[in-house]
C-alpha positions as CSV (number, residue, x, y, z in Angstrom):
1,X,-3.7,6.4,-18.9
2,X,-5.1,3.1,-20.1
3,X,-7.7,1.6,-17.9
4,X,-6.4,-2.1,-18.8
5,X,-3.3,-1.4,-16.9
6,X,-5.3,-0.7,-13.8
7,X,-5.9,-4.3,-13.4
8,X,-5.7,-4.8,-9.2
9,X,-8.6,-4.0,-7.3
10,X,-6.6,-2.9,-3.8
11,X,-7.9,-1.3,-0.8
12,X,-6.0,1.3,0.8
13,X,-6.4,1.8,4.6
14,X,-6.2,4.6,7.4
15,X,-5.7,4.0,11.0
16,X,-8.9,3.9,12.4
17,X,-10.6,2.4,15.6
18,X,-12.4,-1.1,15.4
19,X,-14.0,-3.2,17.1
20,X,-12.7,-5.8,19.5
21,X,-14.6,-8.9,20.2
22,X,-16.2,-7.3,23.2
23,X,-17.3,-4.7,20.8
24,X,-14.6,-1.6,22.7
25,X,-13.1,0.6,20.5
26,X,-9.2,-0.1,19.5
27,X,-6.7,0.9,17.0
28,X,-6.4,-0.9,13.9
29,X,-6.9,-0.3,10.3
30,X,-9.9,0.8,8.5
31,X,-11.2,1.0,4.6
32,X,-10.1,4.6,3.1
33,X,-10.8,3.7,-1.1
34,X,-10.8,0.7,-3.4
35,X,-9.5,1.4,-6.2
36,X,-7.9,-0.1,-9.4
37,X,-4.1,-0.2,-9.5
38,X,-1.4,-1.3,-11.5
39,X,1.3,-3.1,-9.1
40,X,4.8,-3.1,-10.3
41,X,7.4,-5.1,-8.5
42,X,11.1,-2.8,-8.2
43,X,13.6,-4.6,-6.2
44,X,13.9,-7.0,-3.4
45,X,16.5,-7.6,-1.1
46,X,17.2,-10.2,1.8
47,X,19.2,-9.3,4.9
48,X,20.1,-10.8,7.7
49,X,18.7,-8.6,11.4
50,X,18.4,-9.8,14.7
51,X,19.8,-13.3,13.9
52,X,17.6,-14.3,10.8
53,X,16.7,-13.7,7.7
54,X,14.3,-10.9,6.0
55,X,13.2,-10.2,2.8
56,X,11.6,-6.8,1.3
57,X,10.1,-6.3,-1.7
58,X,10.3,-2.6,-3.5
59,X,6.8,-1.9,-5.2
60,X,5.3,0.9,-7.0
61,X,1.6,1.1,-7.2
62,X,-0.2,3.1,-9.8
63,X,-3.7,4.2,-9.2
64,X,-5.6,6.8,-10.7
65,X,-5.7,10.8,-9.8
66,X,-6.6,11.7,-6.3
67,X,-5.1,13.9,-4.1
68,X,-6.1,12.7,-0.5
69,X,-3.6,10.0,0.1
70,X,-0.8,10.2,2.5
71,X,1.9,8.2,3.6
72,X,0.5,7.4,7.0
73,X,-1.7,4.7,4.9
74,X,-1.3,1.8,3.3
75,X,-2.5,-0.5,0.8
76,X,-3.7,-4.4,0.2
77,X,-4.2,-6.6,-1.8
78,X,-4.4,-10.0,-1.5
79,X,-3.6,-10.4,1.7
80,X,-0.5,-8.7,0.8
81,X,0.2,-5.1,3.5
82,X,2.1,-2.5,1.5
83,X,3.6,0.6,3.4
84,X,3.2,3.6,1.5
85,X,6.7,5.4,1.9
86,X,6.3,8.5,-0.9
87,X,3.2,9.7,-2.4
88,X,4.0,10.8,-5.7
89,X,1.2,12.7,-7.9
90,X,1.1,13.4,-11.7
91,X,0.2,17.1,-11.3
92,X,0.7,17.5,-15.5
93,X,-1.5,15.8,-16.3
94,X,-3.4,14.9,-13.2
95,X,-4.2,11.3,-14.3
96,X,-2.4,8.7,-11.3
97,X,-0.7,8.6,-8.7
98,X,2.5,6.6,-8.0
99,X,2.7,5.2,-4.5
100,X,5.7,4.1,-3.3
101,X,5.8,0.9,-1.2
102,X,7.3,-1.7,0.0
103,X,6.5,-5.0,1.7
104,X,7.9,-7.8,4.1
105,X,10.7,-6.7,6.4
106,X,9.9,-9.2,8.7
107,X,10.1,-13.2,8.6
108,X,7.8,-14.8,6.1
């Protein structure tokens, strides 16, 4: 794999407790990796659900080998939140990872 492809610096979460402003414990999302990825735009589609319109966006997200990422994640990047929806490894040649995502859903 070329390393100039890899050209996204993401961060992929796990839920995770954080802190409120009172400093108690509740769920939210915390940093699992940062790594480099190479973001690849599928398909999008807009629909219409419970009187107005969505969008979602069909993304694959290339990162390098590792073998401790599950679907129950999820990656961003720019402000951008990704659901992971398939984790699928190059076990070949063992050098990335293809995650596939997708993104909106919702209005805006």
């Amino acid at each position: 794999m070329r390393a100039g492809t890899l050209n996204r610096l993401v961060e992929i979460q796990q839920p995770g407790d954080v802190k409120d402003k009172l400093g108690q414990p509740v769920p939210g999302w915390v940093r699992f990796a940062r790594p480099w990825a190479n973001i690849r735009t599928v398909n999008g589609r807009e629909y219409a659900a419970a009187d107005s319109e969505r969008s979602e966006v069909t993304t694959s997200i290339q990162i390098r080998y590792r073998d401790d990422i599950t679907t129950s994640m999820r990656v961003v990047h720019r402000g951008v939140v990704y659901k992971i929806h398939a984790v699928l490894p190059d076990e070949a040649g063992r050098e990335c990872v293809y995650l596939a995502c997708s993104n909106g859903g919702s209005n805006g």
